[in-house]
C-alpha positions in Angstrom: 23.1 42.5 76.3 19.7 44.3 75.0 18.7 40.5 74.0 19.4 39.1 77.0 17.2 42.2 79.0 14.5 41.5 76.3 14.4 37.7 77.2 14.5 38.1 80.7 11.3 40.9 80.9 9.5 38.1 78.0 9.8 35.6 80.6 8.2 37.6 83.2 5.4 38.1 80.9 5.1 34.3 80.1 5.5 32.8 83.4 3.3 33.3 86.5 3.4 37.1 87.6 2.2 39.0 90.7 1.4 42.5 90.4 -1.2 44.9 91.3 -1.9 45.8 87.7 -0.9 44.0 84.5 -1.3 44.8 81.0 -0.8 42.2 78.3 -0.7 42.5 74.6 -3.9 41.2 72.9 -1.8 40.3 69.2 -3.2 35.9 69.2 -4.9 36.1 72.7 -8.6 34.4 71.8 -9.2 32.9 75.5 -9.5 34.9 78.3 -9.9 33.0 81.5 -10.3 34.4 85.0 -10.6 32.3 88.3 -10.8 33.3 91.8 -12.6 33.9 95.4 -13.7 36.4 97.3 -13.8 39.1 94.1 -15.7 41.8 92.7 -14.5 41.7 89.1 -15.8 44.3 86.2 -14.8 44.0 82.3 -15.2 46.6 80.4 -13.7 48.0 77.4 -11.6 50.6 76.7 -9.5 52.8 74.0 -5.7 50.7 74.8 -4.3 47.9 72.5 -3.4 46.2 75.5 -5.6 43.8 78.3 -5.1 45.5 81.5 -6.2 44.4 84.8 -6.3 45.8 87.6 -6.3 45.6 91.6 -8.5 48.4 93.0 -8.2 47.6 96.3 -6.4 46.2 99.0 -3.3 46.9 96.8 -0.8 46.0 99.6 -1.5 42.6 98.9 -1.7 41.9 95.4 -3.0 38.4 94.6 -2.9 38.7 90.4 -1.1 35.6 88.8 -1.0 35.7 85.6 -0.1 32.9 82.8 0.2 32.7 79.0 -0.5 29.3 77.4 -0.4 29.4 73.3 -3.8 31.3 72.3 -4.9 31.8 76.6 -4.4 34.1 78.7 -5.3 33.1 82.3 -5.8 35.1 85.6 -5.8 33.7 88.8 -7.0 35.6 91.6 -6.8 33.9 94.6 -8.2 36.0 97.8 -9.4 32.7 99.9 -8.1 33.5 103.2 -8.5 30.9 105.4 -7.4 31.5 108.5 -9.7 35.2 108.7 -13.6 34.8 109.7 -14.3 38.5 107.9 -13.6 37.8 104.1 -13.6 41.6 102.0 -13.9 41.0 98.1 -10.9 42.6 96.8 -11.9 44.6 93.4 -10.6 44.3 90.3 -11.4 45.6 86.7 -10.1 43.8 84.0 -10.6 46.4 80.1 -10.8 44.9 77.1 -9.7 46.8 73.6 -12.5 48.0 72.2 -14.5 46.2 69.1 -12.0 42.7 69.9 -13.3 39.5 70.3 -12.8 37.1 72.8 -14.0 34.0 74.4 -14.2 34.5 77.9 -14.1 31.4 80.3 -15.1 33.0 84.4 -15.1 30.7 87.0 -15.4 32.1 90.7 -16.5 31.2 94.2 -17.9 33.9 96.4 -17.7 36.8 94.1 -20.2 39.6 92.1 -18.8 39.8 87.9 -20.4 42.9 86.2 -19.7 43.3 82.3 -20.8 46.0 80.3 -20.0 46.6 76.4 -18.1 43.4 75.5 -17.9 41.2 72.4 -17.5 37.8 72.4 -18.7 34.3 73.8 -19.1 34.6 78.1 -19.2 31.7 80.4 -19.4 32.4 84.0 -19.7 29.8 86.7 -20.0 31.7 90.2 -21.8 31.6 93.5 -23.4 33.5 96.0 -22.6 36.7 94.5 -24.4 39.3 91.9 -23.7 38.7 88.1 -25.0 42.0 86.0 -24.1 42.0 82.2 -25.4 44.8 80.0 -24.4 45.2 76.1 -23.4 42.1 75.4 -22.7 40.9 71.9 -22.5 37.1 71.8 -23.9 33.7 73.7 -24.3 33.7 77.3 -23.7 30.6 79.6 -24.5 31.8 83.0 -24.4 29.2 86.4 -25.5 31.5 89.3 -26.6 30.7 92.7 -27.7 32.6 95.7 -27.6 36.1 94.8 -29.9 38.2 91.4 -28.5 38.3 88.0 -29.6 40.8 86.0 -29.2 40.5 81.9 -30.0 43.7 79.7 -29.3 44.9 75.6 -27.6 41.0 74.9 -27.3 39.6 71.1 -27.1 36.1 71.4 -28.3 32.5 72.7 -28.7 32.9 76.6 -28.6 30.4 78.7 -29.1 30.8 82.8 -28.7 28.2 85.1 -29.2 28.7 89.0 -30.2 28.2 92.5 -32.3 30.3 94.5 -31.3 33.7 92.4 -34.0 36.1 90.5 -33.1 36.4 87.2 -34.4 40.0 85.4 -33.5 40.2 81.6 -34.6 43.3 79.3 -34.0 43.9 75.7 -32.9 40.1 74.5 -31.8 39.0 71.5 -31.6 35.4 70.4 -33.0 32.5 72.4 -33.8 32.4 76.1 -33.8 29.8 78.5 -33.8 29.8 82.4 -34.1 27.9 84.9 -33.9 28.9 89.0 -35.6 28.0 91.6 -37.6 29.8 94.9 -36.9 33.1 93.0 -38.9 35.5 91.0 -38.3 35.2 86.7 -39.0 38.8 85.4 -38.4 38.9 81.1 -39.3 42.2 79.7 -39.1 42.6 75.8 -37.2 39.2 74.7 -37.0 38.2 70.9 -37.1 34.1 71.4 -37.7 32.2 74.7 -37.1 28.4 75.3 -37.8 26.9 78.3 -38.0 29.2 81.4 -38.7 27.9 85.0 -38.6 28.2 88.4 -40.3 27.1 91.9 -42.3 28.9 94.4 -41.7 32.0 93.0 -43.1 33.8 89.8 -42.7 34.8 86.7 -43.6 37.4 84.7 -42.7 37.4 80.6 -42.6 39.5 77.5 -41.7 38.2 74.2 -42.2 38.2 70.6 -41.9 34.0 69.5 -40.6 31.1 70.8 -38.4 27.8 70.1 -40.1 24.5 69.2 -41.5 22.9 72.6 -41.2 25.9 74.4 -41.8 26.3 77.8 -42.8 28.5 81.1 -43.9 26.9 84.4 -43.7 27.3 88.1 -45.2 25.9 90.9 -47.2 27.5 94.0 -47.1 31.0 92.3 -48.9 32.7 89.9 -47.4 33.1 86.3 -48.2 36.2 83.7 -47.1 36.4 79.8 -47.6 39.1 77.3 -47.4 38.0 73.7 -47.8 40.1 70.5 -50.7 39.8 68.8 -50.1 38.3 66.2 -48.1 35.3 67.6 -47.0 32.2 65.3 -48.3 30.0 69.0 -50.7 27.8 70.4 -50.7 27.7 74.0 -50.7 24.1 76.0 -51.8 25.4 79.7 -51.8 22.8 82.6 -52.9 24.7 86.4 -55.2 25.5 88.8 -56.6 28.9 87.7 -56.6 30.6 84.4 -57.1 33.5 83.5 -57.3 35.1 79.5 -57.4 38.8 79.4 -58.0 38.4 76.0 -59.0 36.3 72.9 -56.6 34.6 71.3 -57.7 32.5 68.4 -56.6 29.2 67.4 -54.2 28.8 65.0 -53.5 26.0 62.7 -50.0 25.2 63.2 -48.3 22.2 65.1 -46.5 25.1 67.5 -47.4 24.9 71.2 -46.3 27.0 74.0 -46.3 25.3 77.3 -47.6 27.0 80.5 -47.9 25.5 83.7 -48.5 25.9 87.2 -49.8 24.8 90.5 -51.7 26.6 93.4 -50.9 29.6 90.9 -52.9 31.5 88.9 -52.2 31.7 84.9 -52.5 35.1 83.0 -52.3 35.3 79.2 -52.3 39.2 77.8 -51.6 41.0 75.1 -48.6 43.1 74.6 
């Protein structure tokens, strides 16, 4: 009889599950992968074994389905209701164990995803809704449109994607590359940047080096960089106006940094 009532409350576990809050044990999870609409959705970690989420609001009508297949765990949070004109983003915080290491998969319609103090490999695909990360320790593949992202204290490869979104970052480490368009580009105090670009808008960067081929333009705006002094770069400039705050002397190396503009003027300083 204890078997049976063992089996049955495994199955619930396993197979698709509605509740306003589930916790699930974290022993051979290595995927975690969240969908949905309409959502505001935070991860952050906490002192449990377990991988909690929960519903914060509008708990009379939980939406959490949850499935378990081999190494994945998968949440699907579906809030798309089509037959109201005033959609409300129903909140949820999902908390990770602290110090575990997962590969997150997020992909949402709608929706604003804040993480803070994770570890592990994040890819988030969302749209017209705020995406904040801060103390992040792994890559970041980030597809964002319509609304700022915002990117602080990260150790790993970044990569930003998006479509009329500002994009702020401070304190990166590992490579940078962006690319948005009509919005601002603001990079404070980033280790390695790639190729970084938007249009109309733009952009102001701090960094240390860069990747081979490297690259900042815009277009119709002016752009700004402050480098370190002692800089391993030549720079390739293409605009209209430029401007040199100070003397940077020519080095003998095959490493270029590409800057570009149009209708913009181009300002090179020195951190």
């Amino acid at each position: 009889m204890k078997n049976s009532i063992f089996f049955f409350f495994f199955l619930i576990l396993i197979n698709i599950t509605t509740f306003s809050s589930v916790a699930t044990t974290s022993k051979g999870i290595k995927i975690i992968e969240v969908k949905g609409q309409y959502i505001d959705l935070s991860i952050l970690p906490y002192n449990g074994r377990n991988i909690v989420l929960n519903q914060l609001s509008d708990k009379k009508n939980p939406i959490i389905k949850t499935n378990i297949t081999k190494n994945s765990l998968q949440y699907n949070l579906n809030n798309d209701k089509k037959n109201s004109f005033f959609k409300t983003k129903v909140k949820f915080n999902l908390l990770i164990p602290q110090n575990t290491n997962f590969k997150y998969l997020i992909k949402t319609t709608n929706s604003s995803i804040s993480v803070d103090g994770i570890n592990g490999k994040l890819s988030i695909d969302n749209s017209k809704g705020e995406v904040t990360i801060d103390k992040l320790i792994g890559d970041l593949d980030l597809l964002n449109s319509n609304k700022d992202i915002k990117l602080s204290n990260i150790v790993g490869d970044i990569s930003v994607k998006s479509y009329f979104s500002q994009v702020t970052t401070k304190n990166t480490l590992g490579t940078l590359n962006i690319q948005t368009t009509h919005k601002k580009i603001k990079i404070k105090n980033a280790e390695r940047i790639g190729n970084i670009s938007t249009t109309n808008a733009p952009i102001l960067a701090e960094f240390k080096s860069i990747t081979p081929d490297a690259k900042i333009v815009t277009s119709n705006h002016n752009l700004t960089i402050k480098t370190p002094e002692n800089h391993n770069f030549n720079f390739s400039i293409f605009g209209d106006l430029i401007h040199i705050k100070n003397e940077f002397l020519q080095l003998k190396i095959d490493n270029f940094l590409i800057l570009g503009t149009s209708n913009g003027t181009i300002r090179i300083e020195k951190k």
